[in-house]
N, C-alpha and C positions, 0 to 999 in steps of 0.2 A: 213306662211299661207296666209296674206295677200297679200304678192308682187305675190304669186303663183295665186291668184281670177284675178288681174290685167293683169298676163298676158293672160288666157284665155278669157278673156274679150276682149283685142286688138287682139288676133287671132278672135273671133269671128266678130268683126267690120270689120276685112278688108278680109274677107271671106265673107262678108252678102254687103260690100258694092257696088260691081257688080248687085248684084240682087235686091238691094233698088232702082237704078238707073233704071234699066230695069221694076222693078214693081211698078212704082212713080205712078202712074196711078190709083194701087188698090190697095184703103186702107185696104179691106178683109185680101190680102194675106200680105199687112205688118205687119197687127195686128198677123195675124198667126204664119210670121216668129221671130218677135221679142218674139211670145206666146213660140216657139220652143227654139230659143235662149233660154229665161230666164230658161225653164225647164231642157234644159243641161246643164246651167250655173250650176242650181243646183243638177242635178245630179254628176255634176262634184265636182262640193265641196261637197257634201255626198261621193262621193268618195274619195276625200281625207283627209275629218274626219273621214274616215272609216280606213284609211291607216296610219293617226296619232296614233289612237283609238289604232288601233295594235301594232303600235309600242309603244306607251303608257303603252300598256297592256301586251306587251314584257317587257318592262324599269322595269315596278313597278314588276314582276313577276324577273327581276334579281334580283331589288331591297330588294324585300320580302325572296328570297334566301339568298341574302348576311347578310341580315337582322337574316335570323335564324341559319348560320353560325356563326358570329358574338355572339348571343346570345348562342349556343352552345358550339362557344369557350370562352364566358364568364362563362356558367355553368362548363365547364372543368379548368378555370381559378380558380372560386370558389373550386369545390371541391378540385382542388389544392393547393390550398389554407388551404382550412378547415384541410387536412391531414398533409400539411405542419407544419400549427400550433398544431396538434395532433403530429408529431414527435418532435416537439419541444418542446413541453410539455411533450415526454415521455423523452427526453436527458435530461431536465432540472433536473426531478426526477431524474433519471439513476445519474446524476453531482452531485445530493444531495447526492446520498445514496455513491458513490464512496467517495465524503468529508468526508461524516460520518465514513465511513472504514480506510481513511485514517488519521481522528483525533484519531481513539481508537488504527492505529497501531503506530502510532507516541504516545501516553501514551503510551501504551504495552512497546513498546521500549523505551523510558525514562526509568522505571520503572525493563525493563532488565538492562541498562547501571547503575540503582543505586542499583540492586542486585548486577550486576558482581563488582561496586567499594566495595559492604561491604563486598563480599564473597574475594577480592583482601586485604579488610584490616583487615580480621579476619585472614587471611593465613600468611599474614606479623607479624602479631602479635602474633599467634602459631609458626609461623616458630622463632619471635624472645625469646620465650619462649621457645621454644624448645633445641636453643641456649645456651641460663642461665641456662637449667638444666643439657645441655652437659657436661655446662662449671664447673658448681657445682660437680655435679658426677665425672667428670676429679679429682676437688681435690679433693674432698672428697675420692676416689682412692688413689689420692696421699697422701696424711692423710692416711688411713687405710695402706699403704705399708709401712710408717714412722712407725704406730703403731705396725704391724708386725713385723717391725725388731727389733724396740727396745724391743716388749715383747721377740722377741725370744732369744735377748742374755743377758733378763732378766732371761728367762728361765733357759738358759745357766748355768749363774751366781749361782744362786739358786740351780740348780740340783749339780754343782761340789760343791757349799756351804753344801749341805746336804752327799754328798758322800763324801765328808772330814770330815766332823761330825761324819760319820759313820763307816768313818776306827779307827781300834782299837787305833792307834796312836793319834788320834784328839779328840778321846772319855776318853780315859783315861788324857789327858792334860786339857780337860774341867773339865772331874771332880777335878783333882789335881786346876785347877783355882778355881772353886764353890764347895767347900768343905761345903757349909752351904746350899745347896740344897736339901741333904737329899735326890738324886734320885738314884732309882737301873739304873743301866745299861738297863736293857729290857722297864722300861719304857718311859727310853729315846729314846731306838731305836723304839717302838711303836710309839712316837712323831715324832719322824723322820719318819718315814714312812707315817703317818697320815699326817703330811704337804707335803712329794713329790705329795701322792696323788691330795690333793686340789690343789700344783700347774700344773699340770697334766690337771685337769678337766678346771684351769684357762686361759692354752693355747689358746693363738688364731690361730687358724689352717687357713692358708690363702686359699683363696677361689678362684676356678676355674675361669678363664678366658674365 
């Protein structure tokens, strides 16, 4: 601003200095010219605080834009912000609640794994019981076939014992041996027949497979 008043100041002096020279004579029109000069000195610098002015008035008006860009991308930054931390406080819940789900399936499953061990050691344990009564039953089978045979050729024994008793020959030599028994014949053979019965009913009949 300044160097720019200087120089129209020295175009002005050596443009005026021709006609200060030629009008040395009269002071009227020096005072005029120099009255002239100052007036478009200063319209001249109104003109170019007029031209700063604008431009000024341009500067602060990019200014005052960038300014409320700025503040708009700051509002945009805030509410990005704000929602930012709004999703982040909805995943933090979300974190919690998936923790929570995976703490009760993690018990749950503990809690399957010590089912399946008692349900693993009650099966072992009926299986080995199962085992013992196989194995018991086995002989006790085998026991009962022992006892089978031997009643049956107890049987045996017994029924030709009583059918020898009962033929005439075996019957009449008892009696010639027990002469002090005093029994008829019919009710020996009554006797006789009365015990094949009971051992009859005593048989053990072996049992289907």
């Amino acid at each position: 601003m300044l160097m720019r008043n200087l120089l129209i100041a020295c175009l002005a002096l050596l443009v005026a200095s021709p006609l200060h020279a030629a009008a040395k004579k009269d002071p009227a029109k020096e005072a005029q010219r120099r009255m002239q000069m100052q007036v478009k000195q200063a319209q001249d610098e109104k003109a170019a605080i007029e031209q700063e002015k604008a431009a000024l008035g341009k500067e602060l008006e990019t200014l005052k834009k960038k300014t409320g860009e700025i503040e708009s991308a700051a509002a945009r930054a805030n509410r990005s912000k704000a929602a930012a931390e709004k999703e982040a406080e909805a995943l933090k819940q979300v974190k919690a609640e998936q923790s929570e789900k995976i703490a009760a399936l993690e018990k749950q499953f503990g809690e399957s794994q010590q089912s399946l061990r008692d349900t693993r050691q009650n099966l072992q344990q009926e299986t080995s019981q199962k085992q013992r009564l196989e194995q018991n039953l086995g002989a006790r089978d085998k026991e009962l076939s022992v006892c089978e045979t031997k009643n049956k050729k107890l049987y045996q024994y017994q029924v030709e014992l009583i059918n020898r008793a009962q033929s005439r020959g075996s019957l009449d030599a008892l009696l010639e041996v027990e002469p002090l028994t005093q029994m008829k014949r019919v009710e020996i053979e009554n006797l006789l027949e009365e015990y094949r019965d009971k051992i009859d009913n005593e048989q053990i009949v072996k049992r289907g497979r």
